[in-house]
C-alpha positions as a Markdown table, in Angstrom:
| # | Residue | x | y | z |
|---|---|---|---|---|
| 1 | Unk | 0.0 | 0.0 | 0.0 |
| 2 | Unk | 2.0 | 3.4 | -1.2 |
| 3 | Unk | 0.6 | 6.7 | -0.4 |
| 4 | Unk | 0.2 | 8.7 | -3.3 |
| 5 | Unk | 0.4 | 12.7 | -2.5 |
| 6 | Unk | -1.2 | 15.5 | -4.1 |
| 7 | Unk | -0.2 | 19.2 | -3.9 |
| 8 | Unk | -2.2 | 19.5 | -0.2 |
| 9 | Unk | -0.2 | 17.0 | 1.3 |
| 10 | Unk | 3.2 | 18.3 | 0.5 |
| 11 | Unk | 1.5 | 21.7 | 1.4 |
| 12 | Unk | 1.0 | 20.2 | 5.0 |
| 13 | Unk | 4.6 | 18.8 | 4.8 |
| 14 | Unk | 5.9 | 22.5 | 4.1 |
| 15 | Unk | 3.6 | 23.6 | 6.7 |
| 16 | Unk | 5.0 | 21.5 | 9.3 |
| 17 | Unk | 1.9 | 19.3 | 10.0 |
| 18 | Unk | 3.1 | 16.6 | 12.1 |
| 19 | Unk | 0.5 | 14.2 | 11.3 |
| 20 | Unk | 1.6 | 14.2 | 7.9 |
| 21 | Unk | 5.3 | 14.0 | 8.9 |
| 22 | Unk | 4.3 | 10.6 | 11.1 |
| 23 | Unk | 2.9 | 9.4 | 7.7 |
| 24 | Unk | 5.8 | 10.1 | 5.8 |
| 25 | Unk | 8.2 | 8.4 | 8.3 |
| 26 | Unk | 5.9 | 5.6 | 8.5 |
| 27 | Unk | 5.9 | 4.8 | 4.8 |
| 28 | Unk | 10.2 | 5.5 | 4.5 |
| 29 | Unk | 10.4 | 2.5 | 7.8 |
| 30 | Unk | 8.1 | 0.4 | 5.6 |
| 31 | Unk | 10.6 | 0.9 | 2.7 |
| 32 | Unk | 7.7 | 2.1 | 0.4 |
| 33 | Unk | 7.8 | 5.7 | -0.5 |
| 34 | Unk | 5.2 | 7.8 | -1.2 |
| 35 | Unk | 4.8 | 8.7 | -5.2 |
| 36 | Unk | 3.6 | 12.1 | -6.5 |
| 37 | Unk | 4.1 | 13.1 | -10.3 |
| 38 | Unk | 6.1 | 16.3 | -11.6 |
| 39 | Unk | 2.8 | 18.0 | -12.2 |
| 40 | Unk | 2.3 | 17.5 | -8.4 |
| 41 | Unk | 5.8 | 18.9 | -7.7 |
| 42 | Unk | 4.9 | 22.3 | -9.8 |
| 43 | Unk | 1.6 | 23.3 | -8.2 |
| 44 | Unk | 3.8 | 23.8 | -5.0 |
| 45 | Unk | 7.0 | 24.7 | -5.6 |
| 46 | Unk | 8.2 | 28.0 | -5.9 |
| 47 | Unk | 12.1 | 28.0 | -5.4 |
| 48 | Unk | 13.9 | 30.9 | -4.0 |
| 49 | Unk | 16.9 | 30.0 | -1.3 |
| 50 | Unk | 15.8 | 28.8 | 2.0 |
| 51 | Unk | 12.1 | 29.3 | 1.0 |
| 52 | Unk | 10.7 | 25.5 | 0.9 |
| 53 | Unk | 13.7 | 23.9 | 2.5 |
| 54 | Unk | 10.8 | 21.5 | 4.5 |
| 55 | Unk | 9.5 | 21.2 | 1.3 |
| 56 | Unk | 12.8 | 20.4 | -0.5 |
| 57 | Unk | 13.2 | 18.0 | 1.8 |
| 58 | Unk | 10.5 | 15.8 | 1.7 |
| 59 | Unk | 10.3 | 16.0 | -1.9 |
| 60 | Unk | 14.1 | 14.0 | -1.4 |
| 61 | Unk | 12.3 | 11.4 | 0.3 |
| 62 | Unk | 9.5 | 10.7 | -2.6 |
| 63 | Unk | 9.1 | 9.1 | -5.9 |
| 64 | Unk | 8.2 | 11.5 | -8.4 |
| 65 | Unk | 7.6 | 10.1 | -11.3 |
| 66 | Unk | 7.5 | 11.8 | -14.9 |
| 67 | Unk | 4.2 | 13.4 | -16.5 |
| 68 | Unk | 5.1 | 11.2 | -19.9 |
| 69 | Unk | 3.0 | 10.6 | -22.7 |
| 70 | Unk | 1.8 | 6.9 | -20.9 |
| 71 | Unk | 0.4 | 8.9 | -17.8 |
| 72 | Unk | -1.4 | 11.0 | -19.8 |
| 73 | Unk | -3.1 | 8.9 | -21.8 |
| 74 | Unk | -4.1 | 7.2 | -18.6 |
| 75 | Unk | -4.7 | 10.2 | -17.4 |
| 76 | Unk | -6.9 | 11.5 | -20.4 |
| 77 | Unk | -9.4 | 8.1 | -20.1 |
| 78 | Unk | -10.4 | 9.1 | -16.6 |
| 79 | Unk | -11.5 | 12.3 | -17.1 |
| 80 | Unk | -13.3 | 10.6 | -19.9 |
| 81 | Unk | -15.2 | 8.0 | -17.5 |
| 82 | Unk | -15.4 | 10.7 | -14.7 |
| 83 | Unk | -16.1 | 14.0 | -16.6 |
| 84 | Unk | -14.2 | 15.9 | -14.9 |
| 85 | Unk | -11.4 | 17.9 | -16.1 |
| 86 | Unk | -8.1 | 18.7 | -14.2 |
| 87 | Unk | -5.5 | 16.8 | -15.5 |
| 88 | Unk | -3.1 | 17.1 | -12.6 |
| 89 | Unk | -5.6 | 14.7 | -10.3 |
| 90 | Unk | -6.2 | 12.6 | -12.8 |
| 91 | Unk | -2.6 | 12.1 | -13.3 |
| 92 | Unk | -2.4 | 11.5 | -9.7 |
| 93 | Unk | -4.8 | 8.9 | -9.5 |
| 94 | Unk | -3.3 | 7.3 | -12.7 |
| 95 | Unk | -0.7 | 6.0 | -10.6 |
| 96 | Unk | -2.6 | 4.4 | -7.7 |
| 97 | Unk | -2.2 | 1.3 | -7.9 |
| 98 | Unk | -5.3 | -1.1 | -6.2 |
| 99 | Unk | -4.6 | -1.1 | -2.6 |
| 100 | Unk | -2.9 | 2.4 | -2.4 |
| 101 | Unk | -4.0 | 5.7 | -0.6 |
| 102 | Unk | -4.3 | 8.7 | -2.3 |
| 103 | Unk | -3.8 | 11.2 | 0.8 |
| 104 | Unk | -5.2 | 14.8 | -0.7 |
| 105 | Unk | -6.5 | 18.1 | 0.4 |
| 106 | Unk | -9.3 | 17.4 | -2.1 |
| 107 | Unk | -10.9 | 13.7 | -1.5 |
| 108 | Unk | -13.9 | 14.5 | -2.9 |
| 109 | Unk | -12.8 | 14.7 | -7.0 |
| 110 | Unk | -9.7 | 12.5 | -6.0 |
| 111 | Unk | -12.6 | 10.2 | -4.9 |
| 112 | Unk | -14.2 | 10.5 | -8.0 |
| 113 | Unk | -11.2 | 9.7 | -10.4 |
| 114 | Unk | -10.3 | 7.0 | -8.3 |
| 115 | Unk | -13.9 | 4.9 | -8.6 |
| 116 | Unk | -13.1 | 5.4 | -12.4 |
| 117 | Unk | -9.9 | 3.5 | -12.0 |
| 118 | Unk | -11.6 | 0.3 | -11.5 |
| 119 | Unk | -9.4 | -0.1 | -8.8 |
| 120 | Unk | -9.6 | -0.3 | -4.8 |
| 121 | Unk | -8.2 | 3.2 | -4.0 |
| 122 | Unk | -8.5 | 4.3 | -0.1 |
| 123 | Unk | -9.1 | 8.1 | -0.4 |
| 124 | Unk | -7.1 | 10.2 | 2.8 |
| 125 | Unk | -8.2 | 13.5 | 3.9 |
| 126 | Unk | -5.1 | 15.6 | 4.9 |
């Protein structure tokens, strides 16, 4: 079971939220990382010395995986079956595989283009 983040939970890791902090040492004991995409990685990150070093940090500790053409084909089928339209969660729920948690500042569209998956996707509320 990987956690898959979206832009709120690395938000809540820059923040400083500890719960999120427990989850993330949690997941690096279990030896299974947490996964995010590149499009994740630019909704949040702004640069600038010093700025996000929490951020910088935690992104060291996760799998971010490319936005390639593959994802977004993926990507591009649920927002088909779910009509919706951001790309970004789709993208995001593309990778969950059955079992994983997506853990997300927004559960209830992440909870929608993870029913079109076809797959067993736990939703987490940050």
């Amino acid at each position: 079971m990987t956690g898959i983040l979206d832009s709120g939970a690395l938000i809540a890791l820059e923040n400083d939220d500890r719960p999120m902090w427990r989850r993330l040492k949690a997941a690096l004991q279990a030896e299974d990382p947490p996964r995010t995409h590149g499009g994740i990685v630019a909704q949040v990150w702004r640069g600038g010395t010093g700025r996000q070093a929490r951020l910088a940090g935690a992104l060291q500790s996760v799998d971010i995986v490319p936005l390639d053409a593959a994802l977004g084909r993926r990507s591009g089928v649920l927002l088909a079956r779910s009509g919706l339209t951001d790309a970004i969660d789709a993208a995001l729920a593309a990778l969950a595989d059955h079992g994983d948690q997506i853990i997300t500042s927004d559960p209830d569209d992440l909870a929608m283009l993870a029913a079109a998956t076809n797959r067993r996707i736990d939703i987490v509320p940050v």
